[in-house]
PATI-771272 format. One record per residue (C-alpha): y negated, x negated, z negated; residue in three letters; residue number from 1. Coordinates in nm, 2 decimals. Each point is the difference from the previous one (the first is absolute). Layout:
<rs>
((Y X Z) "ALA" NUM)
...
</rs>
This chain:
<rs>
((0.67 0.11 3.12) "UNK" 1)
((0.22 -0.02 -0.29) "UNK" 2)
((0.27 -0.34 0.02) "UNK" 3)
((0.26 0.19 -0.17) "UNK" 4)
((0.02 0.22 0.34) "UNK" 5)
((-0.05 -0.25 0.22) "UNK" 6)
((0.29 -0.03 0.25) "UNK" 7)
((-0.12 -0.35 0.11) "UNK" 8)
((-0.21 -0.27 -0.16) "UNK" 9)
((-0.15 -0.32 0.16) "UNK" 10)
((-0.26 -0.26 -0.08) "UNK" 11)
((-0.30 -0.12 0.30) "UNK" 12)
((-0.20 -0.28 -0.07) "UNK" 13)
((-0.33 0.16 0.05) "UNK" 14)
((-0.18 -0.31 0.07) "UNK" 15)
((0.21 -0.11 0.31) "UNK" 16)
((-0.16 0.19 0.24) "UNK" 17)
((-0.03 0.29 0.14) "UNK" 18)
((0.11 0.27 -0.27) "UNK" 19)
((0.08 0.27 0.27) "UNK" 20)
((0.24 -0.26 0.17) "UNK" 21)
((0.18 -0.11 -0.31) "UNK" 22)
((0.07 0.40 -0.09) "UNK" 23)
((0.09 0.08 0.38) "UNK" 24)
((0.22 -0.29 -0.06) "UNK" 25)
((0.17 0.17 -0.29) "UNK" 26)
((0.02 0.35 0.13) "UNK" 27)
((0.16 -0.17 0.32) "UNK" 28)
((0.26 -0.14 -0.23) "UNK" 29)
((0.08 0.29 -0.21) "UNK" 30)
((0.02 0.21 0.30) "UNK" 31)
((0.22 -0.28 0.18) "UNK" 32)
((-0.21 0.03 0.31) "UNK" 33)
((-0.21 -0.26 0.19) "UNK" 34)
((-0.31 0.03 -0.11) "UNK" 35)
((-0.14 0.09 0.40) "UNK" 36)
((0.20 0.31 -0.04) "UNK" 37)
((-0.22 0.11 -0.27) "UNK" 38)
((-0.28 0.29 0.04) "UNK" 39)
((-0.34 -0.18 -0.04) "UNK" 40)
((-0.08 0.01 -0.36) "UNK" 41)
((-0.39 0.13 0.15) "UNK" 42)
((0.22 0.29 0.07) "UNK" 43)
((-0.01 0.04 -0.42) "UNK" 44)
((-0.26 -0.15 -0.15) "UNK" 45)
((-0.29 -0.19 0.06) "UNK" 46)
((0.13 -0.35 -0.01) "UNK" 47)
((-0.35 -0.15 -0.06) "UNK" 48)
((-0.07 0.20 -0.26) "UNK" 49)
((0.32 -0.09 -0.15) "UNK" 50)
((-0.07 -0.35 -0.03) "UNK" 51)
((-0.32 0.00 -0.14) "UNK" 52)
((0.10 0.25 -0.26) "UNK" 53)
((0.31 -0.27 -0.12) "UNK" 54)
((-0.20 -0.31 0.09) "UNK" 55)
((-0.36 0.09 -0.01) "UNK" 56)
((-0.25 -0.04 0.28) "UNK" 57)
((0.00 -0.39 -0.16) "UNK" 58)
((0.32 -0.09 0.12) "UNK" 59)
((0.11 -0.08 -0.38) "UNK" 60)
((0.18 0.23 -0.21) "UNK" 61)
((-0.16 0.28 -0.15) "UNK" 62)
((-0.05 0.03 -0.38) "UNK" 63)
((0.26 0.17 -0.15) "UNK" 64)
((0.36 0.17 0.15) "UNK" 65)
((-0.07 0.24 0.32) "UNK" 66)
((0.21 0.20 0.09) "UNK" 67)
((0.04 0.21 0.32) "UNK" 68)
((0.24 0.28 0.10) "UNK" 69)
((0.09 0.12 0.35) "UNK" 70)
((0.22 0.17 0.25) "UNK" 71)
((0.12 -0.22 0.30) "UNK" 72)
((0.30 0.06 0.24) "UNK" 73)
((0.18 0.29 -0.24) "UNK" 74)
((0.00 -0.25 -0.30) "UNK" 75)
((-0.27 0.00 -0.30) "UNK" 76)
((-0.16 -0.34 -0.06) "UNK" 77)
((-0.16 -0.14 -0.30) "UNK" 78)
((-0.22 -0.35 0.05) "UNK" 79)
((-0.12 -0.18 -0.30) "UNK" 80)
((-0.32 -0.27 -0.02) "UNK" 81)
((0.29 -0.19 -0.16) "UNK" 82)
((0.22 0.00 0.33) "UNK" 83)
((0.23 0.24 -0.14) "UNK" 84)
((0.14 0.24 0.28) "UNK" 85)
((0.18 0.35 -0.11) "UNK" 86)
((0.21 0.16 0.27) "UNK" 87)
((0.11 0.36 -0.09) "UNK" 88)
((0.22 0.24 0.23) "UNK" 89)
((-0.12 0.35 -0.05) "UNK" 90)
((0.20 0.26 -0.11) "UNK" 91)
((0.24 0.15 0.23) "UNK" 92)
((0.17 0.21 -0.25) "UNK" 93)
((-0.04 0.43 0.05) "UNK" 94)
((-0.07 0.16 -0.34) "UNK" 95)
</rs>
């Protein structure tokens, strides 16, 4: 995902916790909802997966930046290794 189109931006600290909490955390605040009101994220992507893709099957950080894209709740997401979280609105314009 590409920052310069990013309509929101936030850092997680990847080594706080759970990674799938910190970003439901996020998308619960960009979307100004509790976060109980949100669809499981299971219902996008396989959360286990996603965590040891950014953190490794370890628990520490992998080697270099990850980076993983997907579609959750109408919004695209972007999750870094780093704790960087993208949030991009799709395109609602009609060509």
């Amino acid at each position: 995902m590409d920052e310069q189109q990013c309509e929101y931006h936030q850092m997680i600290d990847p080594d706080r916790g759970s990674i799938t909490h910190e970003l439901v955390r996020v998308l619960a605040c960009y979307k100004d909802r509790p976060v109980e009101d949100l669809p499981p994220m299971t219902h996008s992507i396989d959360t286990d997966a996603l965590a040891e893709v950014l953190k490794g099957e370890s628990g520490q950080s992998s080697q270099g930046e990850v980076r993983v894209e997907f579609d959750y709740d109408r919004v695209h997401v972007g999750v870094s290794s780093a704790g960087d979280v993208w949030i991009l609105e799709p395109n609602n314009s009609t060509a």
